[in-house]
C-alpha positions as CSV (number, residue, x, y, z in Angstrom):
1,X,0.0,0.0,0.0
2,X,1.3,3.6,-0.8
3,X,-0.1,7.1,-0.3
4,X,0.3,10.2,-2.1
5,X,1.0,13.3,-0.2
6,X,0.8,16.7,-2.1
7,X,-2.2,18.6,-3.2
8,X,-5.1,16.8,-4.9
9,X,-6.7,17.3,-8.2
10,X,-10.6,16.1,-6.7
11,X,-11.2,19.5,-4.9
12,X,-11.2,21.8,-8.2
13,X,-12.9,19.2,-9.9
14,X,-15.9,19.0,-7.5
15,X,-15.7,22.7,-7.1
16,X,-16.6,23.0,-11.4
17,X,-19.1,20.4,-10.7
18,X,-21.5,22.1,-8.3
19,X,-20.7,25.6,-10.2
20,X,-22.2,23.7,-13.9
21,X,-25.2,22.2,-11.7
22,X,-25.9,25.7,-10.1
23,X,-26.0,27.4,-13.8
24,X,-28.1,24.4,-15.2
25,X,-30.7,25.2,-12.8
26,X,-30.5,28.8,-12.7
27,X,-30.9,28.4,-16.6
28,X,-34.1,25.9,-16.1
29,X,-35.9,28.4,-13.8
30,X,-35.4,31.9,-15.6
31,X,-34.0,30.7,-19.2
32,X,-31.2,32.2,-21.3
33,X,-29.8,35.0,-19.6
34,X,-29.5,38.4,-22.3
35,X,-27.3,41.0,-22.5
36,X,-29.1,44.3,-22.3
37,X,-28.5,45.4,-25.7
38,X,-30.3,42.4,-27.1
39,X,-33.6,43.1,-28.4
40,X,-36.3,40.6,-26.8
41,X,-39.2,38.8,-29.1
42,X,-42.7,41.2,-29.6
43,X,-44.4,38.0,-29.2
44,X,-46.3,38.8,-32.6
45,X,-46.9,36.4,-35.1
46,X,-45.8,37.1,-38.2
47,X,-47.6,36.0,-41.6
48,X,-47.1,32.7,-42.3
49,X,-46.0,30.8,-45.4
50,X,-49.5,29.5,-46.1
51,X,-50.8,33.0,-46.0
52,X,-48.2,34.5,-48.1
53,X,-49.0,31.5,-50.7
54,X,-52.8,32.5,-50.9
55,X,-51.8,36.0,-51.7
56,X,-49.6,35.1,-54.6
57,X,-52.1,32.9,-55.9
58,X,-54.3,35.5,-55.4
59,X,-52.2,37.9,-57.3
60,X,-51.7,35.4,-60.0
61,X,-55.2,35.0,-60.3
62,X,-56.0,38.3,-60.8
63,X,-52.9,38.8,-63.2
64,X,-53.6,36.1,-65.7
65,X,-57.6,36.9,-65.7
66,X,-56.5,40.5,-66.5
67,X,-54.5,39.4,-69.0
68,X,-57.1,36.7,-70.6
69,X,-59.4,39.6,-70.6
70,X,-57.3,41.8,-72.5
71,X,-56.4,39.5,-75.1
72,X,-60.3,39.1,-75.9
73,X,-60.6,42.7,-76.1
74,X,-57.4,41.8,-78.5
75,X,-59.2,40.2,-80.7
76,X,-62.0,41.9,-81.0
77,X,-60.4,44.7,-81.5
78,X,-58.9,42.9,-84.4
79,X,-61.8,41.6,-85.9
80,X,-63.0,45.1,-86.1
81,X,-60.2,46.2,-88.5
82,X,-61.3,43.2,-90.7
83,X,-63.8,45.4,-93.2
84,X,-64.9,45.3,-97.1
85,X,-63.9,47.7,-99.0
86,X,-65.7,47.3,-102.3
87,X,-65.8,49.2,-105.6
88,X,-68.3,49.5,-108.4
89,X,-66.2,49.3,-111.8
90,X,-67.3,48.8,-115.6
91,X,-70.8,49.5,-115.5
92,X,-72.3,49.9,-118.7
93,X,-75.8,49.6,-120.0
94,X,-78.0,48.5,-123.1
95,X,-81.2,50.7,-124.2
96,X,-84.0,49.1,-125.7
97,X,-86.7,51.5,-126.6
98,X,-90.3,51.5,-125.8
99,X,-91.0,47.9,-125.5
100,X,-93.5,45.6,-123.6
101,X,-93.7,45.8,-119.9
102,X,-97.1,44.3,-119.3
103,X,-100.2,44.9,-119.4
104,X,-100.5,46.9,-122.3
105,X,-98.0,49.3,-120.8
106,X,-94.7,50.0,-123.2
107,X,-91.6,51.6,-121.1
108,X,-87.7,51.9,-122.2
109,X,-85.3,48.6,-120.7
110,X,-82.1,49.2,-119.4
111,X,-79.7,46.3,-119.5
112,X,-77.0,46.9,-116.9
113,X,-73.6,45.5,-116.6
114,X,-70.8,46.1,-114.4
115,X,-68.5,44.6,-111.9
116,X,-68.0,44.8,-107.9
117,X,-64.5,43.9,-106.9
118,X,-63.8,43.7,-103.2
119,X,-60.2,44.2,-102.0
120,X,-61.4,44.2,-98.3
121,X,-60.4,41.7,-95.7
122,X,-63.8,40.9,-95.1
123,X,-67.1,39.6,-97.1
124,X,-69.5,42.5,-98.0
125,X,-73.1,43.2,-99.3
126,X,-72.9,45.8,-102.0
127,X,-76.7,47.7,-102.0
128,X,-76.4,49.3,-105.6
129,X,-78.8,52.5,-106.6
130,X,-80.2,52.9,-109.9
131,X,-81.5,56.0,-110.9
132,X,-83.6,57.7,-113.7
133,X,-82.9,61.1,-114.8
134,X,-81.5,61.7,-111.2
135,X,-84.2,59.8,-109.5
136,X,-84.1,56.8,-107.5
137,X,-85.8,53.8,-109.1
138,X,-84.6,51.1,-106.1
139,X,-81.8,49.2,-104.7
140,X,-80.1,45.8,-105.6
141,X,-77.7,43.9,-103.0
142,X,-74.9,41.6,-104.2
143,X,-72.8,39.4,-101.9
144,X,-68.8,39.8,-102.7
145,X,-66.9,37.6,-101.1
146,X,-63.3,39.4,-99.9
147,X,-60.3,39.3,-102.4
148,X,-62.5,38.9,-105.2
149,X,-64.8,40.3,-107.9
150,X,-68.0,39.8,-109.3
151,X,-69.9,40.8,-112.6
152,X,-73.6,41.3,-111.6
153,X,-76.9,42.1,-114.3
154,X,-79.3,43.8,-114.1
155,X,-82.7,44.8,-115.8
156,X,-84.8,48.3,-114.9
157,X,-87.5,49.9,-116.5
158,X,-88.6,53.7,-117.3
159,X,-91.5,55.7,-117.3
160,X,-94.7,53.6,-118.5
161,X,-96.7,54.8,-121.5
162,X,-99.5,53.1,-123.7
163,X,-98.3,54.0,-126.7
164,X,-94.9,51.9,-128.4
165,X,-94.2,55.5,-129.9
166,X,-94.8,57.9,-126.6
167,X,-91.7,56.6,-124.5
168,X,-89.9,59.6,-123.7
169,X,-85.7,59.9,-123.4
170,X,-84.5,59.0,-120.2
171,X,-81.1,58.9,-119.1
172,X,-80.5,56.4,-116.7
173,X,-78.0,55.9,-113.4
174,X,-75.8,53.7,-110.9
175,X,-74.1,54.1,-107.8
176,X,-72.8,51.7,-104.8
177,X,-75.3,53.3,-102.8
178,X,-73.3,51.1,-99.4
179,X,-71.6,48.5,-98.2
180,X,-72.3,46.4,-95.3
181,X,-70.0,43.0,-94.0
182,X,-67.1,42.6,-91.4
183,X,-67.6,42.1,-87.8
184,X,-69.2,45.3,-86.1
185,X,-68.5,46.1,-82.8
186,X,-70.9,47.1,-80.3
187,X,-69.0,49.4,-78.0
188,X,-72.1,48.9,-75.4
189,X,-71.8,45.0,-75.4
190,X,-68.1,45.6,-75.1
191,X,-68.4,47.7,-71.9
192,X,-70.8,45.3,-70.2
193,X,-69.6,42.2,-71.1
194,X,-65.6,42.8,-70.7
195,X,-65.1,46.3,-69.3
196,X,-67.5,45.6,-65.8
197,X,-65.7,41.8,-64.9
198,X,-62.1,43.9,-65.8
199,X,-63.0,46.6,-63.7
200,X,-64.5,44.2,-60.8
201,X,-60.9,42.5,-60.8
202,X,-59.3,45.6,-61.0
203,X,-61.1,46.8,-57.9
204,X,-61.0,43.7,-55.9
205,X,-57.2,43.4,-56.3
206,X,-56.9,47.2,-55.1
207,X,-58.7,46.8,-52.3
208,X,-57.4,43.9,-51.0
209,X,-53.7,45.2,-51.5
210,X,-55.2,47.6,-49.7
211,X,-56.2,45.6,-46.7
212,X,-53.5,43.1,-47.1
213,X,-51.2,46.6,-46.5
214,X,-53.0,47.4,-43.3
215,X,-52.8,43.8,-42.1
216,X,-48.9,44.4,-42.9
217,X,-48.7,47.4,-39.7
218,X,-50.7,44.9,-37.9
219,X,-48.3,42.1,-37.8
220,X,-50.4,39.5,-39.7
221,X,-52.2,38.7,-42.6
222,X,-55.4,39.3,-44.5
223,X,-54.9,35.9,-46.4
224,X,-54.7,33.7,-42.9
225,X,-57.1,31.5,-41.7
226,X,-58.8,34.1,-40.0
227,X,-62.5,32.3,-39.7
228,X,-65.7,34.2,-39.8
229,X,-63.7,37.1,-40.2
230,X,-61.8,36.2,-43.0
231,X,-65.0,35.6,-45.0
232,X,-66.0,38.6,-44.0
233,X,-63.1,40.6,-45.4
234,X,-63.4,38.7,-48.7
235,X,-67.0,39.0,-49.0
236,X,-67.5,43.0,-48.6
237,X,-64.5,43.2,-50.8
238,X,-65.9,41.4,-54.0
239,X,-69.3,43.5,-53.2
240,X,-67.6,46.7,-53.2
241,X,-65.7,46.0,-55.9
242,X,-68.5,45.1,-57.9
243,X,-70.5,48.2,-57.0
244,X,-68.1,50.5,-58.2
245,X,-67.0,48.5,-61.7
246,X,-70.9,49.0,-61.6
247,X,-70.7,53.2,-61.7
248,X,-67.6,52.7,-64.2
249,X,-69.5,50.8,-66.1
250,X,-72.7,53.2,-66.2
251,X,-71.0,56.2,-66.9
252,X,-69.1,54.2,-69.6
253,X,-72.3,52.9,-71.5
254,X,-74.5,56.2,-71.5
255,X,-72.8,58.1,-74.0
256,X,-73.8,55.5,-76.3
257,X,-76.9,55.5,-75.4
258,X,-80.3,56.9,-77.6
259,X,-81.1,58.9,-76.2
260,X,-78.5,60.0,-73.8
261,X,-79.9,60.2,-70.4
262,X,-77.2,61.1,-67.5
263,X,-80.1,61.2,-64.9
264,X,-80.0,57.7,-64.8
265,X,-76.3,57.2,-64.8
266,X,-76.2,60.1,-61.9
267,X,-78.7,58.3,-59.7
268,X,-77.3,55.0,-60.0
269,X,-73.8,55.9,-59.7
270,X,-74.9,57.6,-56.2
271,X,-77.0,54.5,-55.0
272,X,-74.1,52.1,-56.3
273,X,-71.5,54.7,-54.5
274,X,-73.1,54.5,-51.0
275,X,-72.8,50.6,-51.1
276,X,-69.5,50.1,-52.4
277,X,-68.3,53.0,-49.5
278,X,-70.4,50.9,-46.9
279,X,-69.1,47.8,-48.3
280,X,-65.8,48.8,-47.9
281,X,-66.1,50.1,-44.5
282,X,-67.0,46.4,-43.9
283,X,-64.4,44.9,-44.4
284,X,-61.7,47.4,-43.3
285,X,-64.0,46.8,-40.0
286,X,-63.5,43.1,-39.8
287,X,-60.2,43.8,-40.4
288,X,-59.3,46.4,-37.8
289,X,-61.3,43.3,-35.4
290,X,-59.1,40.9,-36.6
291,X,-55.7,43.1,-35.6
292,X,-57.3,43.9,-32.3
293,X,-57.7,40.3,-31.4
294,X,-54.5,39.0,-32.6
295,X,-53.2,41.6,-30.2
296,X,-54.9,40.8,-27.4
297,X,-53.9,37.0,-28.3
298,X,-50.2,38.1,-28.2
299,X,-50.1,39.7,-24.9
């Protein structure tokens, strides 16, 4: 058996034991000790992934309906410029004096020829005048298909007389009186067919940036999962929205009305004014509510 005299190594080591066991349980009862520079949590939630997601698919939504919307309006604006343009060329007539027109009447004949040519982009109905001695006798319409030409005839008669030998001179006439064809636009249909669901998109997307903005100072977002509420917002947004592509839309359609009446447009716009505001107010309520809770939740 031997001992060891001198100073022993156990005494430090305990010493560092009961110090780490001290600071473990100091640590278990009042947590991480900060220095006082560090800034502590706000205890507020910010907006989550999920939410973030609905608002870009919201966004996108509104993006590529915009965009489907304008290439309609495209398109019909194209089909617009697609038009006849048609020309009456070579007309030339035959006289035959004074002969039978029926019962027992005798009158001049006038044998037209000529030739509509249409160098439009478009088919087209040619209405062609004829006239005697400056007066109208009638019109004739002729289809002419686009990029193309066609040699039309054409029989008229003058001034009756009973008598093979009392048919008086008479100079006759022909014009292209008008053409009709290509795709015509009503600007009216246009405003309340494309212009009112644009605008309603429009609308809604403003005035949920708007909200979602608000939400933003508030720590959280309008695109949660924010219950009752949440429906709420969404809801009174679409209304309002809708009320006020409403007024666009009225005050867009009634100079193309006949007759023009702006009473109308004035008194609706008002009426559809006062709900879209009250709409609104809504849902900037619901969610001013929904802020104030999530507060209260956080303290």
């Amino acid at each position: 058996m031997s001992y060891k005299f001198g100073p022993s190594d156990e005494g430090p080591r305990t010493a560092e034991r009961s110090r780490a066991a001290v600071d473990c349980e100091i640590f278990n009862s009042v947590g991480p000790i900060r220095l006082s520079g560090e800034m502590l949590s706000s205890g507020t939630s910010q907006p989550s992934r999920k939410s973030r997601g609905w608002f870009l698919v919201a966004v996108v939504a509104i993006v590529i309906a915009a965009v489907v919307m304008s290439a309609v309006l495209l398109w019909l604006w194209h089909q617009t410029t697609l038009q006849p343009r048609v020309t009456l060329t070579a007309a030339n007539y035959v006289t035959e004096a004074c002969v039978p027109m029926g019962n027992g009447y005798y009158a001049n004949r006038f044998h037209w020829t000529f030739t509509l040519v249409n160098t439009g982009t478009a088919d087209g109905d040619a209405s062609i005048g004829f006239l005697l001695d400056g007066n109208s006798l009638g019109y004739s319409h002729f289809f002419v298909p686009q990029h193309s030409q066609v040699t039309e005839n054409a029989n008229l008669f003058g001034s009756g007389s009973l008598s093979p030998g009392e048919c008086p001179p008479e100079t006759p006439g022909i014009s292209l009186a008008s053409v009709a064809g290509g795709f015509v636009l009503d600007i009216r249909m246009v405003i309340e067919s494309f212009v009112r669901p644009v605008a309603t998109i429009g609308f809604t997307g403003a005035w949920l940036g708007f909200l979602q903005y608000q939400a933003q100072r508030r720590k959280f977002s309008i695109f949660e999962d924010l219950g009752a509420s949440g429906w709420g917002v969404a809801v009174s947004t679409v209304f309002a929205a809708g009320f006020f592509a409403n007024v666009l839309t009225l005050f867009l359609v009634t100079p193309y009305n006949v007759p023009i009446d702006w009473t109308v447009a004035i008194l609706y716009g008002v009426v559809f004014s006062v709900l879209g505001v009250l709409f609104f107010a809504v849902g900037y309520r619901e969610m001013l509510r929904v802020g104030r809770r999530k507060k209260l939740n956080a303290k």
